[in-house]
N, CA, C and O of each residue as an XYZ file, in Angstrom:
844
protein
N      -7.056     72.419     27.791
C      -7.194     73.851     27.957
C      -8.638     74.306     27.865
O      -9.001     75.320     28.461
N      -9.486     73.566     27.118
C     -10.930     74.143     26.642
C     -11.822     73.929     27.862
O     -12.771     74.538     28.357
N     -10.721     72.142     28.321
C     -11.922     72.267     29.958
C     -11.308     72.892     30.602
O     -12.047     73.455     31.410
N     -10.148     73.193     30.759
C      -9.656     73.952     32.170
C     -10.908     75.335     32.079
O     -11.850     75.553     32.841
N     -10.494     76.050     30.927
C     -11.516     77.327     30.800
C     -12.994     76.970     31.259
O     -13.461     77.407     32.311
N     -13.709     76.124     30.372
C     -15.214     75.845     30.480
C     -15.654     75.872     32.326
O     -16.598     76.416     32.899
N     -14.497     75.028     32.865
C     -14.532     74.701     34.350
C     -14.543     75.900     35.151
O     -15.417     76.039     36.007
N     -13.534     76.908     34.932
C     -13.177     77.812     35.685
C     -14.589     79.028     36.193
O     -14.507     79.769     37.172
N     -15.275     78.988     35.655
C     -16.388     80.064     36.205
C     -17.201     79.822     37.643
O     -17.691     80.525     38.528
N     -17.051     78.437     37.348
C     -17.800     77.511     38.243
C     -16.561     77.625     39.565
O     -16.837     78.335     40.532
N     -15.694     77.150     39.537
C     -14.660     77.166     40.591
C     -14.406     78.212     40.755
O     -13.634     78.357     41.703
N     -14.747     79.270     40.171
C     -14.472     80.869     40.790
C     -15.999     81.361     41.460
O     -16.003     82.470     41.995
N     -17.062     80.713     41.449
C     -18.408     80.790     42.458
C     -17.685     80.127     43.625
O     -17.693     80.603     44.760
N     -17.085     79.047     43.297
C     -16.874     78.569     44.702
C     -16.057     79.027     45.552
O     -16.036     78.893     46.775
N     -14.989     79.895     44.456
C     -14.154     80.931     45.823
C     -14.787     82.436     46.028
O     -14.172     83.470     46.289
N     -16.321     82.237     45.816
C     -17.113     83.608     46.200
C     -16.676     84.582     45.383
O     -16.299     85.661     45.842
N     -16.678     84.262     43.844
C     -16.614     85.210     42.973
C     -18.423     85.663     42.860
O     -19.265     84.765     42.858
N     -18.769     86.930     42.785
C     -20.335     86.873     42.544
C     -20.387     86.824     41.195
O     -19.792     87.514     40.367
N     -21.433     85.624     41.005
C     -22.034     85.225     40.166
C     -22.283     86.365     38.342
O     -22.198     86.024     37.162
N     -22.528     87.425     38.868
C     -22.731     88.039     38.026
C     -21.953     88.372     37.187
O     -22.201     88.861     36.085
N     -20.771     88.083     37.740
C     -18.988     88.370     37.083
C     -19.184     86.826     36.679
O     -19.250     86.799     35.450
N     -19.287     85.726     37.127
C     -19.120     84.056     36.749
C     -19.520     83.853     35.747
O     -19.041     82.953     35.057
N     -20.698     84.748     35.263
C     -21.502     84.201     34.402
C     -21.738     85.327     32.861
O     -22.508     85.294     31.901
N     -21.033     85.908     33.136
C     -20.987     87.319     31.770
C     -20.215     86.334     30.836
O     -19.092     85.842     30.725
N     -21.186     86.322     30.350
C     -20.660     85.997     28.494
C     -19.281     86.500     28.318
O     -18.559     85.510     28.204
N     -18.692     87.423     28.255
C     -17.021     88.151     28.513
C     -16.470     87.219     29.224
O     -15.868     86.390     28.542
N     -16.451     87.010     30.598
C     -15.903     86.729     31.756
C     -15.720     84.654     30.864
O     -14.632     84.094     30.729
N     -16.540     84.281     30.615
C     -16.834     82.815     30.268
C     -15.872     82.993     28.902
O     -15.023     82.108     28.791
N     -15.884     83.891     27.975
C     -15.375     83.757     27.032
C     -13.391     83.947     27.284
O     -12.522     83.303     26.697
N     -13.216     84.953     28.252
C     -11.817     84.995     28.707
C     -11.365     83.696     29.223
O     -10.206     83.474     28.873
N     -11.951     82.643     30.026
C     -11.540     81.909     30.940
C     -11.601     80.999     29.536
O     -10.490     80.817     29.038
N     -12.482     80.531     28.978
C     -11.608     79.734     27.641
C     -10.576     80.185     26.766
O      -9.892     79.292     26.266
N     -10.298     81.397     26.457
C      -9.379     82.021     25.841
C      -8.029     81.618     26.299
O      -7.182     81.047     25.611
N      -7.897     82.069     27.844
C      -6.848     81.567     28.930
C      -6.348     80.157     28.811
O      -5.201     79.738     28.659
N      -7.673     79.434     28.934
C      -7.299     77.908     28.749
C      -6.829     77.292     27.725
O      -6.158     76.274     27.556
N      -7.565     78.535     26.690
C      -6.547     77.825     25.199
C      -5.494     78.210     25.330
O      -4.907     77.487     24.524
N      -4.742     78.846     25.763
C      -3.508     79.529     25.477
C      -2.548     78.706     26.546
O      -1.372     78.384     26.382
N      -3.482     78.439     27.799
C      -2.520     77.001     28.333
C      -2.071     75.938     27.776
O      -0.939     75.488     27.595
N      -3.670     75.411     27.397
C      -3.175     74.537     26.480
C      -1.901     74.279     25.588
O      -1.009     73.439     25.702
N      -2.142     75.441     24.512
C      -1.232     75.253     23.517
C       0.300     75.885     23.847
O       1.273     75.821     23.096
N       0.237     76.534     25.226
C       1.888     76.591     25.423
C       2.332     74.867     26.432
O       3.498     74.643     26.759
N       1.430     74.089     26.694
C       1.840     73.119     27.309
C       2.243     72.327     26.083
O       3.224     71.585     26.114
N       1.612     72.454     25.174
C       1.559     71.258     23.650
C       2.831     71.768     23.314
O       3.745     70.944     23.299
N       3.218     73.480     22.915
C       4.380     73.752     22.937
C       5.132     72.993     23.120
O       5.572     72.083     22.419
N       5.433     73.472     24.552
C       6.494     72.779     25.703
C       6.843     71.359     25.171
O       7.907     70.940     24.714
N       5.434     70.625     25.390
C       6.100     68.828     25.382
C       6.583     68.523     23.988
O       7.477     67.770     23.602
N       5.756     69.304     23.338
C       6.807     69.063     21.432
C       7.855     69.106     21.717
O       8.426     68.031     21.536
N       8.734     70.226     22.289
C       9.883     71.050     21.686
C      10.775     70.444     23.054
O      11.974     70.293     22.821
N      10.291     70.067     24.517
C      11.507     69.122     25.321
C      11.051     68.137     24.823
O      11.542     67.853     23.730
N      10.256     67.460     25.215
C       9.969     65.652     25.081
C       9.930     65.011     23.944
O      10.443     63.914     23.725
N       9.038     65.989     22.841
C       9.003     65.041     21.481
C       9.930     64.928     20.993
O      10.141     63.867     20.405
N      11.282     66.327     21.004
C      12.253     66.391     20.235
C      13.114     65.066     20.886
O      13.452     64.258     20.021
N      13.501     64.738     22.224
C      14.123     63.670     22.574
C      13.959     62.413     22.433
O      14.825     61.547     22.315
N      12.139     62.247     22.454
C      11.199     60.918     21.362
C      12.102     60.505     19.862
O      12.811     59.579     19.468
N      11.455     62.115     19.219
C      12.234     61.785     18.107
C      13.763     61.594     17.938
O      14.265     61.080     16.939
N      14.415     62.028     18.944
C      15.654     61.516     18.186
C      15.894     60.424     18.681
O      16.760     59.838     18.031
N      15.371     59.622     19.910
C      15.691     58.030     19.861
C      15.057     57.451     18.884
O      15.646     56.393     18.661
N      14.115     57.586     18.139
C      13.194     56.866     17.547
C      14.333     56.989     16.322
O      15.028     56.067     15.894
N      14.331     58.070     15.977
C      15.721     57.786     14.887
C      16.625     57.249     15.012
O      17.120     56.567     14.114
N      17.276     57.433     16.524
C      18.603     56.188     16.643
C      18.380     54.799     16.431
O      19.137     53.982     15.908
N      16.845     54.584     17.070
C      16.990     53.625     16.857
C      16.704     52.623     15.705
O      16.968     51.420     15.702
N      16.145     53.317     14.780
C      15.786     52.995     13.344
C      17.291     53.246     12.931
O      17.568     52.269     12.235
N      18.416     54.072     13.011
C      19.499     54.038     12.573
C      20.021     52.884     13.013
O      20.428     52.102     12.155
N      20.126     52.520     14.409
C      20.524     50.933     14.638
C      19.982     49.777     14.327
O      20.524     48.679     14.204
N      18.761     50.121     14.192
C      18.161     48.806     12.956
C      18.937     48.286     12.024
O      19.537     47.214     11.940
N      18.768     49.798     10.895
C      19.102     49.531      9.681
C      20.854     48.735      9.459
O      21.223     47.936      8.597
N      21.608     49.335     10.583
C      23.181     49.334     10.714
C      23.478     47.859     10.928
O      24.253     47.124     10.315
N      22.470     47.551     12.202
C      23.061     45.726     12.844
C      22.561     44.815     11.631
O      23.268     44.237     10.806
N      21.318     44.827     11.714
C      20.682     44.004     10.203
C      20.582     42.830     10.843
O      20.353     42.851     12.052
N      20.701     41.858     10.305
C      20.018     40.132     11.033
C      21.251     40.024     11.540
O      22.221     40.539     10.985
N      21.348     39.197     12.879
C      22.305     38.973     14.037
C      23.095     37.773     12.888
O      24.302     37.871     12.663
N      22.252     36.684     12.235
C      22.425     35.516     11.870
C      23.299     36.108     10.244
O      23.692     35.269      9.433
N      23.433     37.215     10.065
C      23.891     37.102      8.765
C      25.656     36.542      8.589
O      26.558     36.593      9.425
N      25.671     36.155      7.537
C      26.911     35.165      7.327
C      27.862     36.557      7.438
O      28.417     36.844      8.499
N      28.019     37.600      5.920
C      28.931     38.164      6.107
C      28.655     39.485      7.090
O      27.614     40.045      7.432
N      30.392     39.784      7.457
C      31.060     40.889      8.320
C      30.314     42.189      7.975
O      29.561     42.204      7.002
N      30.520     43.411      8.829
C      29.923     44.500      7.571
C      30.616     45.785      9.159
O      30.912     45.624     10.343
N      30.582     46.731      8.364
C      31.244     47.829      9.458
C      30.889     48.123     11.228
O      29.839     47.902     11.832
N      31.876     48.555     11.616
C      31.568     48.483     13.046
C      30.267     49.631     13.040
O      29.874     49.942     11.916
N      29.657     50.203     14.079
C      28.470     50.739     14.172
C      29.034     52.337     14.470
O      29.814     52.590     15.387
N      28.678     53.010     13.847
C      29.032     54.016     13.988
C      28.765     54.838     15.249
O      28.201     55.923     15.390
N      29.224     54.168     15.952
C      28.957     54.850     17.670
C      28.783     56.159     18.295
O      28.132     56.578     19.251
N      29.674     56.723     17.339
C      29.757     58.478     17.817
C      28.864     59.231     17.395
O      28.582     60.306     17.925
N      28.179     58.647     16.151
C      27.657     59.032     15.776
C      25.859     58.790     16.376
O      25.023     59.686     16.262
N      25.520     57.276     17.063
C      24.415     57.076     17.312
C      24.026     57.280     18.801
O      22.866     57.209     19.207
N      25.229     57.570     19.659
C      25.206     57.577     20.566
C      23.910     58.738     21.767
O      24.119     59.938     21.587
N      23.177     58.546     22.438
C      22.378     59.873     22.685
C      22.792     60.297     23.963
O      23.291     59.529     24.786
N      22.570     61.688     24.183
C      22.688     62.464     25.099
C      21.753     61.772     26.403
O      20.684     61.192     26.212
N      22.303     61.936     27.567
C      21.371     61.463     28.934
C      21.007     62.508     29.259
O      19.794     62.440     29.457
N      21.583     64.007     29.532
C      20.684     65.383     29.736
C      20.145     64.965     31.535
O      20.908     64.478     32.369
N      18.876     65.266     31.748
C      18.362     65.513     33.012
C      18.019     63.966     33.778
O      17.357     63.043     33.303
N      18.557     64.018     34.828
C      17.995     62.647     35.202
C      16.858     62.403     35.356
O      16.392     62.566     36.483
N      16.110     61.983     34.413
C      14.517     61.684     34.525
C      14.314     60.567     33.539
O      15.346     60.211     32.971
N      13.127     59.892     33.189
C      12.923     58.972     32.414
C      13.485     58.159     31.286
O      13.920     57.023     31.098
N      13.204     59.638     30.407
C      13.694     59.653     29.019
C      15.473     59.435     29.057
O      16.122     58.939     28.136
N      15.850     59.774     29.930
C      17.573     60.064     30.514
C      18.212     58.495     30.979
O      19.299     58.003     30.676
N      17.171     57.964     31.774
C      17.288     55.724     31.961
C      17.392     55.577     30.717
O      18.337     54.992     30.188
N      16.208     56.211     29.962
C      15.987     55.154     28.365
C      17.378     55.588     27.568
O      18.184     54.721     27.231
N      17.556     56.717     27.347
C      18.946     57.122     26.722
C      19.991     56.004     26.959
O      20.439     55.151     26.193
N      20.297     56.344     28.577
C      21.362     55.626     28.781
C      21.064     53.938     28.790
O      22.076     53.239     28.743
N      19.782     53.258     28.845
C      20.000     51.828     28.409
C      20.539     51.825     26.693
O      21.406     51.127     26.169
N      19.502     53.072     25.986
C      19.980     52.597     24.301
C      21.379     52.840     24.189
O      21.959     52.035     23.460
N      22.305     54.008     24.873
C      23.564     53.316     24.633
C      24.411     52.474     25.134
O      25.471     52.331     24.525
N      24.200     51.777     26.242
C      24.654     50.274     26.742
C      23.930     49.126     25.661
O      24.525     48.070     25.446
N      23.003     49.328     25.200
C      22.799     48.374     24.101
C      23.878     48.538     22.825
O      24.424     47.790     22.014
N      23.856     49.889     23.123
C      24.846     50.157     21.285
C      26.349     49.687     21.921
O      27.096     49.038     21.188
N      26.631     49.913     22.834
C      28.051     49.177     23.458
C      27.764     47.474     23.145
O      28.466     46.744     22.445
N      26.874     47.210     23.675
C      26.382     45.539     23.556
C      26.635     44.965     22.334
O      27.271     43.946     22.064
N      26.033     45.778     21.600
C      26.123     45.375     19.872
C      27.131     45.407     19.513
O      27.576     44.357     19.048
N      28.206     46.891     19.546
C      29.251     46.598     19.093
C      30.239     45.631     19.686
O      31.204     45.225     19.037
N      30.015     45.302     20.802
C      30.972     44.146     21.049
C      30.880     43.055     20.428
O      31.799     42.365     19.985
N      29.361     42.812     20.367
C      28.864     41.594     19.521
C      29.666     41.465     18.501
O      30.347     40.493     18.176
N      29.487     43.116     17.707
C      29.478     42.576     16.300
C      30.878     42.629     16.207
O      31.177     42.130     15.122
N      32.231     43.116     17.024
C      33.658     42.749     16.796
C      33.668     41.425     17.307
O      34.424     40.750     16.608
N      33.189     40.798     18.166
C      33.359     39.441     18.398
C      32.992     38.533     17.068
O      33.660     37.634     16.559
N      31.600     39.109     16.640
C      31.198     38.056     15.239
C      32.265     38.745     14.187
O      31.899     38.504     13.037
N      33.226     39.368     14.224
C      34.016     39.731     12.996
C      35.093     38.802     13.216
O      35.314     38.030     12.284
N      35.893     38.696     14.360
C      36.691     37.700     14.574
C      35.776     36.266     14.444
O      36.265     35.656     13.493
N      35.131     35.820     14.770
C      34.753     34.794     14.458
C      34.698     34.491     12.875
O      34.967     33.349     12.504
N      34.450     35.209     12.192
C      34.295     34.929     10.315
C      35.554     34.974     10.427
O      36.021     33.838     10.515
N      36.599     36.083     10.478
C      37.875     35.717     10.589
C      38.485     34.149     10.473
O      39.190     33.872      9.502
N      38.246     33.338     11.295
C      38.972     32.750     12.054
C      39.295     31.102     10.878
O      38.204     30.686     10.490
N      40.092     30.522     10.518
C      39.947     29.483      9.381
C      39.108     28.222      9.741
O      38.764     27.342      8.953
N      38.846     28.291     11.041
C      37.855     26.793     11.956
C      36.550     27.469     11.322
O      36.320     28.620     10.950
N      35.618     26.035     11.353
C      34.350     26.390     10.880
C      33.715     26.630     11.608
O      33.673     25.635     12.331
N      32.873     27.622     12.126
C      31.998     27.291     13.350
C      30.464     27.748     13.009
O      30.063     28.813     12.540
N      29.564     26.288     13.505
C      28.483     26.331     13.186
C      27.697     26.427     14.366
O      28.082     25.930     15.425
N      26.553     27.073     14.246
C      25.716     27.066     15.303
C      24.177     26.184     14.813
O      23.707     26.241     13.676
N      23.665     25.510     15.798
C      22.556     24.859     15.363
C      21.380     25.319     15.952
O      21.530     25.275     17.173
N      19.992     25.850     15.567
C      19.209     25.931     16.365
C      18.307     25.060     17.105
O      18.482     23.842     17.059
N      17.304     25.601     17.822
C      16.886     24.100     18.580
C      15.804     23.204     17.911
O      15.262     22.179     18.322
N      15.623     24.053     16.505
C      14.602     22.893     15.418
C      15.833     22.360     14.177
O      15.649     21.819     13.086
N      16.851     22.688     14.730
C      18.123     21.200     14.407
C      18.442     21.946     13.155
O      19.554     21.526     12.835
N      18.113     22.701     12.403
C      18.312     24.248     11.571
C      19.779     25.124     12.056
O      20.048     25.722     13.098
N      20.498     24.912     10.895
C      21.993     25.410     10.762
C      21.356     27.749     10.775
O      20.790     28.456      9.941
N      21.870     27.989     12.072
C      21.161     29.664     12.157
C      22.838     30.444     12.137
O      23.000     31.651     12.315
N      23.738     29.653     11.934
C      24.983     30.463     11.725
C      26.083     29.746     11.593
O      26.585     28.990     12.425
N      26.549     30.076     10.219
C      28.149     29.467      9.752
C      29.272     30.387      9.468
O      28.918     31.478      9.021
N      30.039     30.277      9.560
C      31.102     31.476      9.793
C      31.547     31.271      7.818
O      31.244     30.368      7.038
N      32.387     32.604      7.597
C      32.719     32.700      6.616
C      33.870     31.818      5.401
O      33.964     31.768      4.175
N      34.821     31.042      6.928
C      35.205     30.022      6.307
C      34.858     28.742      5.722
O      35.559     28.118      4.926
N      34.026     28.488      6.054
C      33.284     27.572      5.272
C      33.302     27.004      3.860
O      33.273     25.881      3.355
N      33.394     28.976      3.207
C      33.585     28.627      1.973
C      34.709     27.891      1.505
O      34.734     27.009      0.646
N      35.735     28.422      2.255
C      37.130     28.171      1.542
C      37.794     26.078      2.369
O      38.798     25.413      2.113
N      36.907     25.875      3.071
C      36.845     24.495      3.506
C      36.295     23.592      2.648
O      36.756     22.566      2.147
N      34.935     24.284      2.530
C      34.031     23.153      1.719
C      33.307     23.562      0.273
O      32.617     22.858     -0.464
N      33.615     24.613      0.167
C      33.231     25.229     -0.846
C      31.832     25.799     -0.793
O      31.245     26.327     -1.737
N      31.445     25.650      0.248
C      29.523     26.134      0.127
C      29.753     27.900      0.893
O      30.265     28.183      1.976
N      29.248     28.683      0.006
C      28.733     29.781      0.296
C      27.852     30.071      2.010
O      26.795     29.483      2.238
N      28.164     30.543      2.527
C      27.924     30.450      3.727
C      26.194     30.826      3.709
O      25.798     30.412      4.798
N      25.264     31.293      3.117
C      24.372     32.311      2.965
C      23.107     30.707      2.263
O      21.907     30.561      2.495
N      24.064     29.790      1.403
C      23.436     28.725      1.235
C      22.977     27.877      2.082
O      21.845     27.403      1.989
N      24.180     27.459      3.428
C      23.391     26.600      4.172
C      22.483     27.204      5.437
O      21.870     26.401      6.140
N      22.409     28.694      5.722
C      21.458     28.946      6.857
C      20.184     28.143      6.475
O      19.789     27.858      5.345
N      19.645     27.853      7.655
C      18.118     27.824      6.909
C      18.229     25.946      7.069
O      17.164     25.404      7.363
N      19.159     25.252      6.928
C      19.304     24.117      6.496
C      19.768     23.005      7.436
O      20.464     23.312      8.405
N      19.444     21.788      7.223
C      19.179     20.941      8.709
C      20.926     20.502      7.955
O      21.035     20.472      6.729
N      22.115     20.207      8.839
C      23.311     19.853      9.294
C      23.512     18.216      8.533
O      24.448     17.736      7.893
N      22.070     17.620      8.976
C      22.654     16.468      8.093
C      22.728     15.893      6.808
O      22.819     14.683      6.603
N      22.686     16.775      5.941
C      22.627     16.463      4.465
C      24.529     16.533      4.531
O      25.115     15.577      4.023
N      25.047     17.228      4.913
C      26.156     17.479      4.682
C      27.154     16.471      5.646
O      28.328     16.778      5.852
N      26.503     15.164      6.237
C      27.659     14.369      6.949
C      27.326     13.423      5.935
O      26.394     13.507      5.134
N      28.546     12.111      6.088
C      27.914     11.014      5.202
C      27.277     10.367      6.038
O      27.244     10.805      7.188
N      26.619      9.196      5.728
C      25.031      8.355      5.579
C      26.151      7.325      6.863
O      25.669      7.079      7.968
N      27.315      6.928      6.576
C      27.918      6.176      7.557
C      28.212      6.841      8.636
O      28.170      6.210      9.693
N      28.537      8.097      8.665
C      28.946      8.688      9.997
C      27.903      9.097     10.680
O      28.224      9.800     11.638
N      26.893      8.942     10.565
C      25.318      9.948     10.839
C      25.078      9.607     12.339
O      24.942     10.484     13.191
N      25.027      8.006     12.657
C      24.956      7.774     13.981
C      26.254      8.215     14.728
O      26.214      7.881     15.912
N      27.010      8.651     14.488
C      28.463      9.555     15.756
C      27.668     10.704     15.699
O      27.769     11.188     16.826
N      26.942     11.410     15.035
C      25.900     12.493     15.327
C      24.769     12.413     16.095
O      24.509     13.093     17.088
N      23.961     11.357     15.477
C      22.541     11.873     15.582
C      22.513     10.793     16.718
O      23.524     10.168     17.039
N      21.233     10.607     17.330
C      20.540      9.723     18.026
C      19.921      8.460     17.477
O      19.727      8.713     16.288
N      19.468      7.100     17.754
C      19.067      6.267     17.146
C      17.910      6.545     16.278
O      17.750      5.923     15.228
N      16.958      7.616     16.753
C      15.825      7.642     16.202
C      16.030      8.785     14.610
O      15.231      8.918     13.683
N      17.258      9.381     14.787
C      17.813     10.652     13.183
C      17.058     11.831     14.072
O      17.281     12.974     13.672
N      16.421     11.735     14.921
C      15.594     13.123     15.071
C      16.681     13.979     16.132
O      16.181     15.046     16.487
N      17.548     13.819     16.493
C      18.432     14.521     17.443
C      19.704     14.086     17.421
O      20.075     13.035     16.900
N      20.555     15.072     18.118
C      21.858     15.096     18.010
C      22.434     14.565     19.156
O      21.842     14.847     20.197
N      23.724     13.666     19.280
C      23.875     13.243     20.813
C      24.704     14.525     21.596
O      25.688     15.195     21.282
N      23.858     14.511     22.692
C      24.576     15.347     23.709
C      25.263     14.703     24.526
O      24.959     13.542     24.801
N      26.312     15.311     25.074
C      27.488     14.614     26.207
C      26.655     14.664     27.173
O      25.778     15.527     27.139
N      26.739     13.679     28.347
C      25.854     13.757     29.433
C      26.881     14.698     30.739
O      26.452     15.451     31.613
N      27.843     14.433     30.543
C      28.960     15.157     31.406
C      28.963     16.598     30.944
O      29.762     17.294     31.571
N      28.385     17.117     30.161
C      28.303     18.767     29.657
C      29.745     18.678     28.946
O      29.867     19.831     28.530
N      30.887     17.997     28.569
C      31.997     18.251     27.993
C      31.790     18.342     26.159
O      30.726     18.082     25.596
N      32.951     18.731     25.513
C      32.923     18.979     24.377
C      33.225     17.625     23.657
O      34.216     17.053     24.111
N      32.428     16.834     22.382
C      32.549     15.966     21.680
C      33.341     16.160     20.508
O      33.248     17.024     19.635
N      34.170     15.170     20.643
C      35.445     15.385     19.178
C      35.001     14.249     18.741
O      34.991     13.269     19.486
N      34.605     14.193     17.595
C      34.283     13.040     16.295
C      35.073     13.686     15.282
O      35.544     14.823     15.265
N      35.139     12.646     14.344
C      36.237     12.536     12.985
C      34.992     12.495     11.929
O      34.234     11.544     11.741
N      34.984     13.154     11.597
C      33.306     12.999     10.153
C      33.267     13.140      8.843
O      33.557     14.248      8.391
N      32.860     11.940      7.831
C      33.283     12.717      6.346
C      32.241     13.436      5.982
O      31.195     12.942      5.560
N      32.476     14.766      6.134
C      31.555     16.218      5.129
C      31.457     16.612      3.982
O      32.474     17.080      3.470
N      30.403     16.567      3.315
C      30.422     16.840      1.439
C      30.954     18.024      1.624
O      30.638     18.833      2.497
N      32.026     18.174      0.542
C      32.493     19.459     -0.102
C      31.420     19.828     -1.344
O      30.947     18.834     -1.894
N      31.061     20.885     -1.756
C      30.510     21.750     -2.703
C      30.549     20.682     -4.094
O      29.678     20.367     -4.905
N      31.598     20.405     -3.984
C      32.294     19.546     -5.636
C      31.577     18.135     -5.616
O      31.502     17.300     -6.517
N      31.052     18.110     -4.285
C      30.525     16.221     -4.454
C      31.389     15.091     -4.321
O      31.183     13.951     -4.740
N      32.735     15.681     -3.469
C      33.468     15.036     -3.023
C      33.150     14.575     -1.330
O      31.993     14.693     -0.924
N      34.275     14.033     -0.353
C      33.983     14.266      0.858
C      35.244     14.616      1.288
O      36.198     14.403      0.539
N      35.438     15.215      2.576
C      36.295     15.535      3.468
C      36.092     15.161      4.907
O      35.076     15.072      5.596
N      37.394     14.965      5.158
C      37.265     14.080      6.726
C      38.098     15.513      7.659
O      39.155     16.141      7.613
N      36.672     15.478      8.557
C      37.250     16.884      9.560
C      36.985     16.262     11.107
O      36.175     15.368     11.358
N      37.890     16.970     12.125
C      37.536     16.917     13.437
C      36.309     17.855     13.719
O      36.215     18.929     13.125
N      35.636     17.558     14.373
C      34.280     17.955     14.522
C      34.096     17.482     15.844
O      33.009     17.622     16.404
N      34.310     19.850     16.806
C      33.897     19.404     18.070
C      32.837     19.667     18.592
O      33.085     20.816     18.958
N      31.197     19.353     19.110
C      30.302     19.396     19.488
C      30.064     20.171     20.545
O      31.090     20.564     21.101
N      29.119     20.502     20.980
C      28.628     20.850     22.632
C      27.488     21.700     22.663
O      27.213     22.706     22.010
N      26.872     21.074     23.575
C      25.666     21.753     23.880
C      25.881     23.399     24.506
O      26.638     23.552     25.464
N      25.479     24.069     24.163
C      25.594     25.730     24.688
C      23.983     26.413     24.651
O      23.860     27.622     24.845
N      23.234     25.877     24.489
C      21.820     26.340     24.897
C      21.468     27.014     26.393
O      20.318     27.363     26.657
């Protein structure tokens, strides 16, 4: 606004304003006055449409932060309060795409996260391995199989928990990898697994690569 004003005396010589009007101290002091007052009804404006719609994704989406929490966590926890996070699309313009991707994400999530609820559900163990051979998700039965707290083994490489004889139906000759099927099919091995107590248990154990 301060340059629009400062500018304007000058661009009013050029539409053959005479000079003597261009250049009055008054005349120079109105045309910044003007410009401030553009200014600050444009600053207005974008606060009160744009920032207010800024801010309230920025809150949704710090509300969906806080709600999903780590993808990898062992236990269940409430569905996402959808109705509540959901945002308005309003005018088709920018901000109105971004709306409507953040709530196809919040659809995304909650499917996720009823799919990962049935999965803890379910009495089969199911582990996921990551690709530095690091256990990144065990379902909730676990506990009641083997006795280990599910929250204990994230974080933790898979083979402490087979025995020392079964290790090669797992791993590769060298211990540093796991065998993959070369046909992409699912591997059923029979494996004894430490229980919590320092006993072992003999489970079917089915494999597959899903990377």
């Amino acid at each position: 606004g301060v340059c629009v004003g400062a500018v304007f005396p000058y661009f009013a010589e050029l539409l053959q304003v005479p000079a003597e009007y261009t250049r009055a101290p008054a005349f120079r002091i109105a045309c910044l006055g003007a410009g401030l007052v553009l200014g600050a009804a444009n600053w207005l404006l974008t606060r009160r449409v744009i920032g207010t719609r800024l801010r309230l994704l920025a809150t949704r989406l710090t509300d969906v932060a806080e709600t999903v929490g780590s993808p990898l966590a062992a236990g269940s926890s409430a569905p996402l309060p959808r109705a509540d996070l959901t945002l308005p699309v309003g005018a088709p313009d920018d901000l109105a795409r971004t709306a409507a991707a953040f709530n196809a994400m919040l659809a995304a999530l909650d499917r996720e996260r009823r799919f990962r609820s049935v999965i803890h559900a379910t009495t089969d163990v199911i582990v996921l391995i990551d690709p530095t051979g690091q256990i990144s998700f065990v379902s909730d039965s676990v506990h009641e199989l083997l006795g280990w707290p599910a929250d204990d083994l994230l974080g933790a490489p898979p083979q402490h928990l087979i025995h020392s004889q079964d290790l090669p139906l797992l791993m590769d000759e060298g211990g540093t990898g796991f065998h993959i099927s070369s046909d992409g099919l699912p591997q059923v091995l029979v494996l004894q697994v430490r229980h919590r107590d320092g006993g072992w248990r003999y489970l079917e154990v089915t494999s597959s690569d899903r990377r």
